[in-house]
BATORVEX-99113 format. One line per 10 residues: their letters; for each residue x, y, z of C-alpha. Coordinates in nm, 2 decimals, padded with zeros to 4 digits. Example, Ala and Ser with C-alpha at 12.3 -4.5 7.8 and 13.67 -1.06 7.14 Angstrom:
BEGIN
as) 01.23:-00.45:00.78 ~ 01.37:-00.11:00.71
% end
This chain:
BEGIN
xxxxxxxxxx) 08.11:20.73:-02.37 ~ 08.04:21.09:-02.51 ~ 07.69:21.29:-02.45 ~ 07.57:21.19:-02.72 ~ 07.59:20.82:-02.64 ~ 07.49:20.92:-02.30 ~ 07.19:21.06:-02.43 ~ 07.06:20.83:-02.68 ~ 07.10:20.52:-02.43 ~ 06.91:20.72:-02.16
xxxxxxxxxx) 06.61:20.77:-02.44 ~ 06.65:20.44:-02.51 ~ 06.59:20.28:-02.15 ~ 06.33:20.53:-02.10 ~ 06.12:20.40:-02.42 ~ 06.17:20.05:-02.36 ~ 06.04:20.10:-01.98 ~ 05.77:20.30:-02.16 ~ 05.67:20.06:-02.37 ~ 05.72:19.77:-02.16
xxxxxxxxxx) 05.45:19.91:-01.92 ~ 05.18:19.95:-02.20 ~ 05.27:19.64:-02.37 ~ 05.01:19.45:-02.25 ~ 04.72:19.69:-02.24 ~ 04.48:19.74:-02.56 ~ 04.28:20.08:-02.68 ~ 04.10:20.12:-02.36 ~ 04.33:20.04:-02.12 ~ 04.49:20.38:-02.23
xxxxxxxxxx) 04.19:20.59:-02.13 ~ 04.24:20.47:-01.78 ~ 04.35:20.76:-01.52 ~ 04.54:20.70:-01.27 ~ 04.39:20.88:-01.01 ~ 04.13:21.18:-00.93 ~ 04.28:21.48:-01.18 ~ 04.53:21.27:-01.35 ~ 04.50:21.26:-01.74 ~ 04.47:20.92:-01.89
xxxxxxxxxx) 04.76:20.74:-02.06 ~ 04.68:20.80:-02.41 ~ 04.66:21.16:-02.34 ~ 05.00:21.13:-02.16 ~ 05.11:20.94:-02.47 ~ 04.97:21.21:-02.71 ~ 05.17:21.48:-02.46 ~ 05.50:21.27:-02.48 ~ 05.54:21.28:-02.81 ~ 05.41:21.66:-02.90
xxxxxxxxxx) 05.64:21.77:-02.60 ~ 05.93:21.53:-02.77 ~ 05.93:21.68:-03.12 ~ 05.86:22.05:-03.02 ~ 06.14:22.01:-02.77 ~ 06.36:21.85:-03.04 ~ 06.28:22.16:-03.30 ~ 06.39:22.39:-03.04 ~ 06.75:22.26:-03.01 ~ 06.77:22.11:-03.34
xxxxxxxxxx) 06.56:22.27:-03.59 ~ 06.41:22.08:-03.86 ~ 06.48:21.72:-03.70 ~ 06.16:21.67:-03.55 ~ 05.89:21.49:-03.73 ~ 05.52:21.61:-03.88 ~ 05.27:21.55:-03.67 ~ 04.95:21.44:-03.80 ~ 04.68:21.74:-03.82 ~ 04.56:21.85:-03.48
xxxxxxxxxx) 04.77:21.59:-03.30 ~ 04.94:21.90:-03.05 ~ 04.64:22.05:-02.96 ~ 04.45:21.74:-02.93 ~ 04.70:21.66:-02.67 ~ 04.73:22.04:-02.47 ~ 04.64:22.09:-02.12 ~ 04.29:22.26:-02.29 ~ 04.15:21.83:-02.39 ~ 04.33:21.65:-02.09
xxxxxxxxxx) 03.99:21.63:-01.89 ~ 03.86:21.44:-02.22 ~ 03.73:21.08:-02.15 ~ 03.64:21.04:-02.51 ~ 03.80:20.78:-02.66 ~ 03.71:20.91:-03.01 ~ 03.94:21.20:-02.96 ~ 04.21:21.01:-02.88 ~ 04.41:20.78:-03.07 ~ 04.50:20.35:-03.08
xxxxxxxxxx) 04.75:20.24:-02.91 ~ 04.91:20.11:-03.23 ~ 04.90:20.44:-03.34 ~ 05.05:20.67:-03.07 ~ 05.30:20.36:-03.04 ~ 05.40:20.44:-03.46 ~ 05.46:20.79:-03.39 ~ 05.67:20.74:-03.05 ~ 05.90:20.54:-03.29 ~ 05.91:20.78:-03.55
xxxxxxxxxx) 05.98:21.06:-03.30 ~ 06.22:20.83:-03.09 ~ 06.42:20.74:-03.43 ~ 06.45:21.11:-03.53 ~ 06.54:21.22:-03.20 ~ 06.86:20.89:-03.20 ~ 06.91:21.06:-03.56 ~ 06.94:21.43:-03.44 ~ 07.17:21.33:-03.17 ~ 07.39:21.21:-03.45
xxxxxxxxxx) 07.44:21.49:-03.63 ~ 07.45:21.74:-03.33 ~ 07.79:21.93:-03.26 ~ 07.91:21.84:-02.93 ~ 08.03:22.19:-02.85 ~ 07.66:22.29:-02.88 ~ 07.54:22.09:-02.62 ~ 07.71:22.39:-02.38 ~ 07.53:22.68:-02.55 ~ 07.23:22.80:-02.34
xxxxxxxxxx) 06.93:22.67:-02.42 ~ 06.64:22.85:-02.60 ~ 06.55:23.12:-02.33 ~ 06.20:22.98:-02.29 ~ 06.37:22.65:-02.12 ~ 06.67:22.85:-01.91 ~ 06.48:22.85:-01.62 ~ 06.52:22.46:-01.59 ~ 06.75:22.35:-01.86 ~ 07.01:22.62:-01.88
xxxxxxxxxx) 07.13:22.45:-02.19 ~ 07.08:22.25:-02.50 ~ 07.25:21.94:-02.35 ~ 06.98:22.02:-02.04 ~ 06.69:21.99:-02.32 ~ 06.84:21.69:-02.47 ~ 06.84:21.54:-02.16 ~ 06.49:21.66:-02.04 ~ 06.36:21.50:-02.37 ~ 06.54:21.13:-02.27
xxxxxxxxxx) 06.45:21.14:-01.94 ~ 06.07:21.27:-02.03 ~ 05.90:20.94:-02.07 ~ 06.02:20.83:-01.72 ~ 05.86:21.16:-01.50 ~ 05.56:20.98:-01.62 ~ 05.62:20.63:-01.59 ~ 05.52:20.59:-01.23 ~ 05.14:20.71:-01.35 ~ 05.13:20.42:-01.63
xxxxxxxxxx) 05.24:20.19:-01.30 ~ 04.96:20.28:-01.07 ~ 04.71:20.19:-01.39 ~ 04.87:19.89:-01.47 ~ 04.83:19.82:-01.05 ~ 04.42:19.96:-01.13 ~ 04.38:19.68:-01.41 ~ 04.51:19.42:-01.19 ~ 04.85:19.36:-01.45 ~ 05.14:19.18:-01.41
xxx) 05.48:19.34:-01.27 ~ 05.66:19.37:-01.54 ~ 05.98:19.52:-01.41
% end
């Protein structure tokens, strides 16, 4: 298996546990935080997939998808203490944009040179992902750093185990 296949299966198992763990949860199951100073999933959704294409642009420019409007800055550190719901979007529709952003991320992957995966990474990331393969990997493995919060909520709204 090369990187990129490493890569692209790792995104893969982490939006299928993703998506698994909010499967069974509606609109306002996503507002739910999972503890005192924890943002709520749908603002965690909203941050996964603004981190995932800005991320994406930075290593491979002009393979990251539009974002509708507002859609960054609705999900910045400055809203995450937001318990309105109206600000926020359904869980049908953060789930159609995590697909889009998912597919063009499996799409950039394709067309990436290997050998580029060794060049250093934009020098806003070195600090913790030295290079672009680092960045590729941070954006596969992003959706699991948070997956343990969407656990404790499921756990909060008495859900099944799912995994």
């Amino acid at each position: 298996m090369d990187a990129k296949a490493a890569f692209g299966k790792c995104a893969n198992l982490s939006a299928t546990v993703l998506k698994t763990y909010i499967s069974d949860m509606d609109d306002k199951d996503l507002m739910v935080r999972p503890g005192e100073g924890c943002n709520h999933l749908a603002w965690q959704l909203g941050h996964l997939i603004a981190s995932e294409v800005m991320l994406l642009e930075k290593v491979a420019p002009g393979s990251g998808i539009e974002l509708p409007e507002g859609f960054a800055d609705a999900h910045s550190k400055a809203t995450c203490s937001s318990d309105d719901a109206d600000h926020f979007l359904t869980k049908a529709e953060y789930l159609e944009l995590f697909d889009k952003v998912h597919a063009a991320l499996l799409a950039a992957l394709e067309d990436y040179p290997e050998p580029d995966f060794d060049d250093p990474a934009p020098e806003d990331f070195r600090s913790f992902c030295p290079t672009n393969g680092d960045v590729f990997s941070l954006i596969a493995t992003h959706p699991m750093m948070h997956a343990g919060q969407f656990v404790i909520v499921r756990r909060k709204l008495g859900k099944p185990i799912l995994m």
